[in-house]
C-alpha positions as CSV (number, residue, x, y, z in Angstrom):
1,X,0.0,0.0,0.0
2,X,2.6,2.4,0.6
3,X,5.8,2.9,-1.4
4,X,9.1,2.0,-0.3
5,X,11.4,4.9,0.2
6,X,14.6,6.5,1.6
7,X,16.6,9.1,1.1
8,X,20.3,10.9,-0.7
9,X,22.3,14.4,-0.6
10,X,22.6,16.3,-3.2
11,X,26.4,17.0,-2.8
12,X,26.4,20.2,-4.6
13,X,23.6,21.7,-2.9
14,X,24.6,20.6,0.6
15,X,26.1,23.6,2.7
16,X,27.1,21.2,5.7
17,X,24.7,22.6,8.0
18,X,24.7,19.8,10.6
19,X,21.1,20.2,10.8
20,X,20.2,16.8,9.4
21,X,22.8,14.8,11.5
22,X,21.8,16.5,14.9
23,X,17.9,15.4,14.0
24,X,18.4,11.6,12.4
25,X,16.6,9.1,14.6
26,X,18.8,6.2,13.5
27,X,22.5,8.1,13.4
28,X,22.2,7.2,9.8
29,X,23.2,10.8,8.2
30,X,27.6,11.6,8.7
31,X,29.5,14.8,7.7
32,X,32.7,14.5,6.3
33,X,34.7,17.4,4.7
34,X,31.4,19.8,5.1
35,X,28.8,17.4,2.9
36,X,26.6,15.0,4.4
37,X,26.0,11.4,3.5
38,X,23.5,8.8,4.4
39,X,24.2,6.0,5.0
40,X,22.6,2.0,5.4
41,X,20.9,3.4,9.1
42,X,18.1,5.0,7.0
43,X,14.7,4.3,7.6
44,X,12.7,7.2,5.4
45,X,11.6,8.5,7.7
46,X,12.6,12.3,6.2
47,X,13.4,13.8,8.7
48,X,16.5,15.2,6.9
49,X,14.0,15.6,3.8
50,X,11.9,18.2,6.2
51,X,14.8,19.8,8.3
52,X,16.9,20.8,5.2
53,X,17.0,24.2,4.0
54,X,19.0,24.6,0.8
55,X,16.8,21.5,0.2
56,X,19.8,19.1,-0.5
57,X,18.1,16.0,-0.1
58,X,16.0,14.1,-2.2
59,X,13.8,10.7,-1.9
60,X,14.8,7.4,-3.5
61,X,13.7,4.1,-3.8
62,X,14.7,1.9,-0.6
63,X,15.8,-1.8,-1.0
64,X,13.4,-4.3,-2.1
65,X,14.2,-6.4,1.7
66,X,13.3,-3.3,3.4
67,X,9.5,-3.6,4.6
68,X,7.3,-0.2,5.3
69,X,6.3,0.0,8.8
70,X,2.1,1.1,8.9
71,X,1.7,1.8,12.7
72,X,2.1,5.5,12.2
73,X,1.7,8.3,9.3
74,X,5.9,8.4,8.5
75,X,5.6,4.9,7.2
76,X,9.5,3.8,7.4
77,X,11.4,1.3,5.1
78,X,13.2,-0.4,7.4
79,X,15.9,-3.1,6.1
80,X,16.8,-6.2,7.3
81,X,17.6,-6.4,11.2
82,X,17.2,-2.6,11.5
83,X,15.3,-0.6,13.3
84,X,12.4,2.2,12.4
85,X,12.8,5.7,13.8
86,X,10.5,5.2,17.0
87,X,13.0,2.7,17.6
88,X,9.8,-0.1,18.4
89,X,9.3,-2.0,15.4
90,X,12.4,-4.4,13.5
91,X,12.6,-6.3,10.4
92,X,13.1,-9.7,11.0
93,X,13.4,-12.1,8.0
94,X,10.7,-9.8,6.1
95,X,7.8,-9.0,8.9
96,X,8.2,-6.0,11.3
97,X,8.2,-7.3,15.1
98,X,7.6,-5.2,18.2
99,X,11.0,-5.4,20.3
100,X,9.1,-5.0,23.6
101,X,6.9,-8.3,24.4
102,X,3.6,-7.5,25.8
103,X,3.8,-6.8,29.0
104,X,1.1,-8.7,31.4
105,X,0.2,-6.9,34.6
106,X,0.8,-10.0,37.7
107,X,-2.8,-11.8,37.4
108,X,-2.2,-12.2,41.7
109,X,-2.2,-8.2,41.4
110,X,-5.1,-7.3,40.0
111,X,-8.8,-7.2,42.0
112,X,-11.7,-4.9,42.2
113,X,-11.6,-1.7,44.0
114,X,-14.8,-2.2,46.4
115,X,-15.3,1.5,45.8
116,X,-15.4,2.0,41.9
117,X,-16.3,-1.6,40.7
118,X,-13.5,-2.1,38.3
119,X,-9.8,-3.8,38.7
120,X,-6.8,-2.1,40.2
121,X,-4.9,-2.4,37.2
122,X,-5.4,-2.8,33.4
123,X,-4.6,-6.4,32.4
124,X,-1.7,-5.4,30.2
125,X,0.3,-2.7,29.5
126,X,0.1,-0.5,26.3
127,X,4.1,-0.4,26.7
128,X,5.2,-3.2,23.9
129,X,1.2,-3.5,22.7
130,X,1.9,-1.8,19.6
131,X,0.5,1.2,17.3
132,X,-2.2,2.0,14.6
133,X,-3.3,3.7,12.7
134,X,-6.9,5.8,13.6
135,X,-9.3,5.2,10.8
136,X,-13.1,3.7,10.9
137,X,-14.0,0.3,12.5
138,X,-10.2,-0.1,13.1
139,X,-10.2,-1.2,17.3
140,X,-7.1,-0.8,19.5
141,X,-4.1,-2.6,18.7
142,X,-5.1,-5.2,21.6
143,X,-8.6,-5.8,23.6
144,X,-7.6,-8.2,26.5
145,X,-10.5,-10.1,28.7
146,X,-10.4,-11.9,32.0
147,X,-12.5,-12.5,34.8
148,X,-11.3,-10.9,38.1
149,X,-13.1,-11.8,41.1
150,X,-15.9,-13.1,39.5
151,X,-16.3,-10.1,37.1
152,X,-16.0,-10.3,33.4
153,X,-13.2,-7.2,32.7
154,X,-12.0,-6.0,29.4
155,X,-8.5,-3.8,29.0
156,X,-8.2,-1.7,26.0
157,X,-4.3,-0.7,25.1
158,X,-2.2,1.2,22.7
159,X,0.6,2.8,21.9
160,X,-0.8,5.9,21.2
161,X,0.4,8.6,18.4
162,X,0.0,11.9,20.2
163,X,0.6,15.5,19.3
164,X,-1.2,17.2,22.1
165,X,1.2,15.5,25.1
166,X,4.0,17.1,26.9
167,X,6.3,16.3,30.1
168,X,5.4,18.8,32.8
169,X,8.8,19.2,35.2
170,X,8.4,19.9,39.3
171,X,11.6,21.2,39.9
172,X,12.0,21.6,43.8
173,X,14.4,24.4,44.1
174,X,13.9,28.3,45.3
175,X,16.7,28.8,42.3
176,X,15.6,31.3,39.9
177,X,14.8,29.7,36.6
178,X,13.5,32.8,35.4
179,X,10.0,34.9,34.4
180,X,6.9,33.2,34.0
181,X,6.8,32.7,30.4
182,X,10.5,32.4,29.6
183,X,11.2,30.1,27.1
184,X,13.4,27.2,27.6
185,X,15.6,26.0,25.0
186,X,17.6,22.8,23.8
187,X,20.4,23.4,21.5
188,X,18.9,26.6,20.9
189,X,15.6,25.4,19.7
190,X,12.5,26.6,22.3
191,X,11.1,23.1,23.8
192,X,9.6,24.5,26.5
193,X,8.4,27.5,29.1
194,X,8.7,28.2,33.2
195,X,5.2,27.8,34.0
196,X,5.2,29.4,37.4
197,X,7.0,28.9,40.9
198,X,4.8,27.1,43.4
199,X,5.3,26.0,46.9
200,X,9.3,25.8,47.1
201,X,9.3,24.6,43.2
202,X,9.8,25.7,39.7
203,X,7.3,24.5,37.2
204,X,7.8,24.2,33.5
205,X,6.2,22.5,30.9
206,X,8.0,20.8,27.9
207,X,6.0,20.4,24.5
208,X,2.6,21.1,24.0
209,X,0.8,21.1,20.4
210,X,2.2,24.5,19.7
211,X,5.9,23.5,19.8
212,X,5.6,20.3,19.4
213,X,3.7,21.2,15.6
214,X,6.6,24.5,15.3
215,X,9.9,23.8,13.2
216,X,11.4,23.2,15.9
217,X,8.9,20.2,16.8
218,X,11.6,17.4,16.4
219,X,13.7,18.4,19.1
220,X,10.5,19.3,21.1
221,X,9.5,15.8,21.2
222,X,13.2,14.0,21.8
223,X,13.0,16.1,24.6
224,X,9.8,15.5,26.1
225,X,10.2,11.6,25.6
226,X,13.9,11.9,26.8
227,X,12.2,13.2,30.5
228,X,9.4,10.9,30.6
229,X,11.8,8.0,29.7
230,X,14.1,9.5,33.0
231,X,17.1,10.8,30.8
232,X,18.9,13.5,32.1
233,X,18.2,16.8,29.8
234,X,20.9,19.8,29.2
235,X,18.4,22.9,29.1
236,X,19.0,26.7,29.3
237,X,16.7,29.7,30.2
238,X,17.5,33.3,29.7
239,X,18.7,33.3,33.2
240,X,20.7,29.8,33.7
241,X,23.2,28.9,30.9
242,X,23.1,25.1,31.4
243,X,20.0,23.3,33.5
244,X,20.1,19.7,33.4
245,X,17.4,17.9,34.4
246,X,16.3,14.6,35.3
247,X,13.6,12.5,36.8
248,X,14.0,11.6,40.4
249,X,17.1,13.4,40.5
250,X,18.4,16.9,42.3
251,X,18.5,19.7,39.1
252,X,21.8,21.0,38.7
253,X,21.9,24.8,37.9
254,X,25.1,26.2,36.2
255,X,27.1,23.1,37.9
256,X,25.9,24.0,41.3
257,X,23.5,20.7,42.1
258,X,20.6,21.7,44.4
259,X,20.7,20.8,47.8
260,X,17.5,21.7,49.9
261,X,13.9,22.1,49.5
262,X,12.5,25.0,51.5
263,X,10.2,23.5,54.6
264,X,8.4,26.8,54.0
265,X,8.3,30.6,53.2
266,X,9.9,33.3,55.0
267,X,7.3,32.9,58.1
268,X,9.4,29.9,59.3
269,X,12.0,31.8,60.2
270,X,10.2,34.4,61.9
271,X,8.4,31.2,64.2
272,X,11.2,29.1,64.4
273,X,13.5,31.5,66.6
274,X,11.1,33.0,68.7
275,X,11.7,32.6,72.7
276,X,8.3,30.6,72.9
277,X,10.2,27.4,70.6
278,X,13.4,27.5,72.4
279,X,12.4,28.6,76.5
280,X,14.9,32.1,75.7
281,X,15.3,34.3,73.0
282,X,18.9,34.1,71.4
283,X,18.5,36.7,69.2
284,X,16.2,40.1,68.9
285,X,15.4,40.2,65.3
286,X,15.6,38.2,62.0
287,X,14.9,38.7,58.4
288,X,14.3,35.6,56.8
289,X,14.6,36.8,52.9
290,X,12.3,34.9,50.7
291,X,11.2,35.9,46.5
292,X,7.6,35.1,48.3
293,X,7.4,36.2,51.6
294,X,10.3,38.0,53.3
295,X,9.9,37.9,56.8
296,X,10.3,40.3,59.5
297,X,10.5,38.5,63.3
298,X,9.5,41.4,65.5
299,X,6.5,42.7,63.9
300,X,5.4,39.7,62.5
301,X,2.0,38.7,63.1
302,X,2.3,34.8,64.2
303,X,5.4,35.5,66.3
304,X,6.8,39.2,67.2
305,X,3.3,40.9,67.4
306,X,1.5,37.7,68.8
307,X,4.5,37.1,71.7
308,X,4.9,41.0,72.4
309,X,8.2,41.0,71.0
310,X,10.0,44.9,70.8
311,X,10.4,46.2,67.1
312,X,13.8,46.4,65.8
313,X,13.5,49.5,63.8
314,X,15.0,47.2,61.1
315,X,12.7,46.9,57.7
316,X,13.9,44.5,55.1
317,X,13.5,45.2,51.3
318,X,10.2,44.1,49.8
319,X,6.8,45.5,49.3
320,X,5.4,45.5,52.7
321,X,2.1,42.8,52.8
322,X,1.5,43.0,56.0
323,X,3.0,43.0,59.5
324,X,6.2,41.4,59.4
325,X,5.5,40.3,55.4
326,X,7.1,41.5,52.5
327,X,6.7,40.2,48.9
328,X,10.1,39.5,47.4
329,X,11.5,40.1,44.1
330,X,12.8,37.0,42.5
331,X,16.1,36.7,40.9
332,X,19.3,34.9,41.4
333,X,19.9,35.6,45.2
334,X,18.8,34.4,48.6
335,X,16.0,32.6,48.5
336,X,15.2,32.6,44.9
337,X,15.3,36.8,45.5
338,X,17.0,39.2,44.2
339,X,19.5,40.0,47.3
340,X,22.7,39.0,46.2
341,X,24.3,39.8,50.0
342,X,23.1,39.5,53.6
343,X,23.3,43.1,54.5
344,X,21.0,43.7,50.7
345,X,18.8,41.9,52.8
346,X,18.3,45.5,55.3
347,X,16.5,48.1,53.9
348,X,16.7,50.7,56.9
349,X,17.1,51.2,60.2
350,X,15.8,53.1,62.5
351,X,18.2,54.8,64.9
352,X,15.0,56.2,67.1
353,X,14.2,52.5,67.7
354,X,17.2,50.4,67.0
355,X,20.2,50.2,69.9
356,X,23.7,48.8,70.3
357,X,23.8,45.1,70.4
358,X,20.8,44.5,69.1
359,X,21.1,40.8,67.7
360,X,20.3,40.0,63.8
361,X,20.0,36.6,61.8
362,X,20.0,37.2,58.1
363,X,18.6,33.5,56.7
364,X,16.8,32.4,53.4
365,X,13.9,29.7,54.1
366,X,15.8,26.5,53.7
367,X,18.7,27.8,56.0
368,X,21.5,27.5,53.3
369,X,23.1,30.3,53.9
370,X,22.9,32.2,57.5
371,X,24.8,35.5,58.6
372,X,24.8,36.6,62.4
373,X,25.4,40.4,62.7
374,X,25.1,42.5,65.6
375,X,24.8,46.7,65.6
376,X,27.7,48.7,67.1
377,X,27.6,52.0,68.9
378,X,26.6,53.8,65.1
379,X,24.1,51.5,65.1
380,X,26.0,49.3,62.1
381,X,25.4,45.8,61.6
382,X,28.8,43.7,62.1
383,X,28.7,40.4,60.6
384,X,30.0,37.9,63.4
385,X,30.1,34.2,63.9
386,X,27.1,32.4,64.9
387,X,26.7,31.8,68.5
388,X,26.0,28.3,68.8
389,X,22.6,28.3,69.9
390,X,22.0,30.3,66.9
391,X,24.2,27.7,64.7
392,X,21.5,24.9,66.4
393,X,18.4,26.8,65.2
394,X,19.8,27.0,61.7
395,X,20.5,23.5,61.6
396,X,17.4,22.8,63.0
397,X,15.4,24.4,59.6
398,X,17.8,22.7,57.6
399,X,17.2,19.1,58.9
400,X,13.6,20.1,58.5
401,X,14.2,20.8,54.8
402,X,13.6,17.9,51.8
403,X,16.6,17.0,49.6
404,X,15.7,19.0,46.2
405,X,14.6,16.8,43.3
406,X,12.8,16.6,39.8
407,X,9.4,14.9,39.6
408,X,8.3,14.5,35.8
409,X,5.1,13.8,34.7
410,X,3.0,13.5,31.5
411,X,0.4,15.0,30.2
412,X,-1.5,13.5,27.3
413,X,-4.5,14.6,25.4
414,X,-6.6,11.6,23.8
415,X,-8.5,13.2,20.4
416,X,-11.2,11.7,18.6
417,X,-9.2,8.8,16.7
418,X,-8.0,7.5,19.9
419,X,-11.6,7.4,21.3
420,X,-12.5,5.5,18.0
421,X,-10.3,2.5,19.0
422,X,-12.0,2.2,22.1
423,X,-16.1,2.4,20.6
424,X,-17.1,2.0,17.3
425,X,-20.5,4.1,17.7
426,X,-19.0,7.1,18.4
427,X,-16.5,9.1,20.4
428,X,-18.4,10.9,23.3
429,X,-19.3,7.6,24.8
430,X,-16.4,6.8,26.1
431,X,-16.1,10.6,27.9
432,X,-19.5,9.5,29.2
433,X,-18.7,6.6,30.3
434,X,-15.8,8.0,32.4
435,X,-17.6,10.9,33.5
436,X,-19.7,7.9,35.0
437,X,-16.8,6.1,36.6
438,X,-17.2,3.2,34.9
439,X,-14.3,3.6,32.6
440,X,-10.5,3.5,34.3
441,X,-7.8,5.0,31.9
442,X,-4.2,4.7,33.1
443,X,-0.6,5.3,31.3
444,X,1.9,2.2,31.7
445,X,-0.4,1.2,33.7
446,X,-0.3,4.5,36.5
447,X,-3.5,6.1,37.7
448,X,-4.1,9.6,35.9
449,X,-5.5,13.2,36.8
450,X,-8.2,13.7,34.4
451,X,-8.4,17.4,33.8
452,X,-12.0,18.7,34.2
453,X,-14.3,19.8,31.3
454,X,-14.9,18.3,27.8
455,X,-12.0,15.9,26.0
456,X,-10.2,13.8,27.8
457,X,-7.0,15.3,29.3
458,X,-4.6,13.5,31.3
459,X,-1.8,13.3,33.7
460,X,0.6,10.7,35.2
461,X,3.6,10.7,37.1
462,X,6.2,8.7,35.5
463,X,8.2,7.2,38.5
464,X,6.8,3.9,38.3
465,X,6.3,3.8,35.1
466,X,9.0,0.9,32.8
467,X,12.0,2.3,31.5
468,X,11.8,3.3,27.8
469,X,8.0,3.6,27.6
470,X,7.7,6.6,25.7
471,X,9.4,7.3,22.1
472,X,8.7,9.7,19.1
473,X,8.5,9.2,15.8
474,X,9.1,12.2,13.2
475,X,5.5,13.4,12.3
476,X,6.9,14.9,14.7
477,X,4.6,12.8,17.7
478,X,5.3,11.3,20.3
479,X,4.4,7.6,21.0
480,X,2.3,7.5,24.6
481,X,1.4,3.5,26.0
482,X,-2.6,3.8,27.3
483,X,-5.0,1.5,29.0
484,X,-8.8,1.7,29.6
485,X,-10.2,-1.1,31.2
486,X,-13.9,-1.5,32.3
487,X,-16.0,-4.2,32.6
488,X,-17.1,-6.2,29.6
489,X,-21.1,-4.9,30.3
490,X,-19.9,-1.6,30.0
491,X,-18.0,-1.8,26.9
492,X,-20.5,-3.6,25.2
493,X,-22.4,-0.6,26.1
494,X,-20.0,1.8,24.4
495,X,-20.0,0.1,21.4
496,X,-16.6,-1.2,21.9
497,X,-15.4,-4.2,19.1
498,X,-16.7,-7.0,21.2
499,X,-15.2,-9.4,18.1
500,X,-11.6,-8.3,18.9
501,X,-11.7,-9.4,22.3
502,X,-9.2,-11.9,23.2
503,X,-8.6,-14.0,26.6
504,X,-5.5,-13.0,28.3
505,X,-4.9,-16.9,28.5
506,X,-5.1,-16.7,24.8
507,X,-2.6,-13.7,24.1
508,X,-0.1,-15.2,26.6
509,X,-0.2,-18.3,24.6
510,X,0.2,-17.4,21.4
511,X,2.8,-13.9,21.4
512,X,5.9,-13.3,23.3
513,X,5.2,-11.8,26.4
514,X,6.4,-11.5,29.9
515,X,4.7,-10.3,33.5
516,X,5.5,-6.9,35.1
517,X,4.4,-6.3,38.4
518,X,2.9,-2.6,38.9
519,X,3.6,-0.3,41.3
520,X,1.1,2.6,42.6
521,X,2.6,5.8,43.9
522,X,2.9,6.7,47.4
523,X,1.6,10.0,48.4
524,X,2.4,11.5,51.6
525,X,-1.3,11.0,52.9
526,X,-0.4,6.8,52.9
């Protein structure tokens, strides 16, 4: 049905860009003396054909042992023993074969949830299930059946071909990352943009339809597969040169790796050191600077102005919130601010209220970094050691402080086409059935956030999720595994493809396959 195909430079139009050897999926393009070549590696997948400006490459027929792959619109030739660009699918002997076996979730696993009426897990994976193509009467690559506790269950899975998906990134640092809406780039190429900073985190979102449809869409979606498949990332903001980032892993931020995760805003410091936690107050004032909420001891309202604590006649930098509370500026300083120095941290002082001796801790919200001053005759603050009681306090926030880390997750829009796999009738019955709760979807077999409102938007955190899950193929797409399971009553009512069915007994049987136990996430509530 579809012509064989790959691809050739045209020498004397080739400039030697680089362009088409950065972007290959299979390494199959080299330079050499300024003028690419491709070589045996090529698949067709024309990626090269797309990316090239001076238009120095051209299609040619493929070899008559290569066979084109139909799970997705590129439609490689791959040869013999190779590999397509998703990097799923090999020639072997003349018939394309999924490398990953299916993956069968532990049978002694799964049972129904009391609460919702359907199993705890899907009965496979999508992960090594397979793609096609979305068309009419065409049902998801596999449709698995069992009975689980006495209940006839049926598990829809796929490899789906996604455009609207992206890898949304919890970065738990106070570093600044920079603006809202600041891009973030690969290799110069925008993949991405800082969302917004949360509660002791940076947030940014990688893909999205828009980039991941822009030129620039190829390396949009190597880079959102690279973090959902827990590869480290090299990215750079306007305001860090070299970010690398990586699942489960502290982000490192112009080679300085991350070390705490604030245990909250500038108000801890302002409760932590009052006389009330420790039976004697060891110092008379502290400024705990924060890009949130700087904080002001004495005249703050849970600790100075609740404990009858004197005023300082110190006021930090900040817009004054409210007593004690100042909104920060964020930048590159203490605590994701914009002071670059302890004493930045001291806007004025008041010389009718201040006095000699008056004690002053200058801290940031995880404690990192901690300066002990204490005002002379002038009323100047002189930078000190810190007492040791003081040393204990500091410690004390910084013991309380998680280790920094990167959580990624994915986000996954399922159109129209994808619905069509699941019922024959028509889409919107599988969003009612959801909205219904009779319908579980799950990615690599993880539970999911469905967003609120019409479509079906997704989320799932990709901890437990099996290495190498995720790939992309150069639409550009990406390649996201999916399972909907419900009970066989309930997809007969859908309209689902009730022929396609087949017993997991009967799939384990006759494919290669192999059983992967499944993991649910531990939230701090369990």
């Amino acid at each position: 049905m579809y012509e064989s195909k790959t691809y050739q430079v045209i020498t004397e139009k080739c400039v030697g860009c680089r362009i088409c050897a950065k972007n290959c999926p299979t390494d199959a393009i080299a330079i050499n003396d300024k003028k690419a070549t491709i070589g045996e590696l090529c698949v067709g997948c024309g990626v090269c054909f797309k990316l090239c400006k001076p238009a120095a490459i051209e299609v040619t027929q493929a070899s008559p042992e290569a066979v084109v792959c139909e799970t997705c619109p590129i439609h490689c030739s791959i040869p013999p023993m190779r590999l397509g660009a998703c990097q799923r699918y090999q020639n072997v002997n003349g018939r394309l074969e999924r490398t990953e076996p299916y993956n069968i979730v532990d049978p002694a696993t799964i049972s129904i949830d009391p609460s919702t009426k359907l199993p705890t897990f899907p009965l496979m994976l999508g992960f090594g299930a397979g793609s096609n193509l979305y068309s009419a009467d065409v049902p998801a690559k596999v449709i698995s059946s069992a009975v689980i506790d006495g209940v006839e269950v049926v598990s829809c899975v796929t490899e789906t071909v996604l455009s609207f998906n992206g890898a949304r990134v919890k970065v738990d640092t106070d570093e600044f990352l920079g603006d809202n809406g600041t891009p973030v780039r690969r290799e110069g190429i925008i993949v991405g943009y800082i969302n917004t900073a949360e509660y002791g985190s940076q947030m940014i979102y990688i893909g999205g339809s828009h980039l991941n449809t822009s030129p620039g869409g190829h390396m949009v979606m190597r880079t959102t597969c690279d973090l959902l498949n827990k590869k480290a990332v090299t990215l750079r903001t306007e305001s860090v040169k070299e970010l690398v980032l990586q699942h489960g892993k502290p982000p490192i931020i112009d080679g300085v790796q991350a070390e705490r995760m604030r245990i909250g805003c500038g108000t801890v410091g302002a409760t932590t050191f009052t006389l009330e936690r420790w039976g004697e107050q060891i110092v008379d004032e502290v400024i705990t600077i924060d890009y949130d909420i700087t904080s002001k001891m004495t005249a703050h309202t849970t600790a100075g102005l609740r404990y009858g604590y004197k005023d300082s006649g110190i006021t930090p930098v900040g817009t004054y919130s409210s007593p004690g509370r100042y909104f920060g500026i964020p930048g590159s300083g203490w605590g994701g601010s914009n002071v670059m120095e302890a004493r930045d941290a001291i806007k004025s002082i008041d010389k009718n209220v201040a006095w000699p001796g008056l004690r002053l801790v200058i801290t940031e919200p995880t404690a990192v970094r901690a300066v002990y001053f204490e005002l002379n005759e002038n009323l100047e603050p002189v930078e000190k050691p810190l007492p040791p009681k003081v040393a204990k306090v500091i410690q004390y926030i910084r013991d309380n402080c998680e280790p920094c880390n990167c959580h990624v997750s994915v986000v996954a829009g399922f159109g129209g086409g994808i619905r069509d796999v699941i019922s024959r009738e028509r889409s919107c019955n599988v969003n009612e059935a959801l909205r219904a709760g009779k319908i579980r979807y799950t990615i690599n077999g993880q539970p999911v956030h469905i967003f609120p409102g019409g479509g079906i938007t997704a989320e799932a955190w990709v901890e437990h999720m099996p290495e190498g899950a995720f790939a992309w193929v150069p639409t550009p797409a990406s390649v996201c595994p999916m399972e909907v399971t419900m009970t066989k009553e309930t997809y007969k009512e859908i309209g689902g493809y009730m022929e396609a069915i087949r017993p997991i007994e009967e799939i384990m049987k006759n494919n290669k396959c192999k059983i992967v136990k499944v993991e649910r996430p531990k939230t701090i509530s369990s």
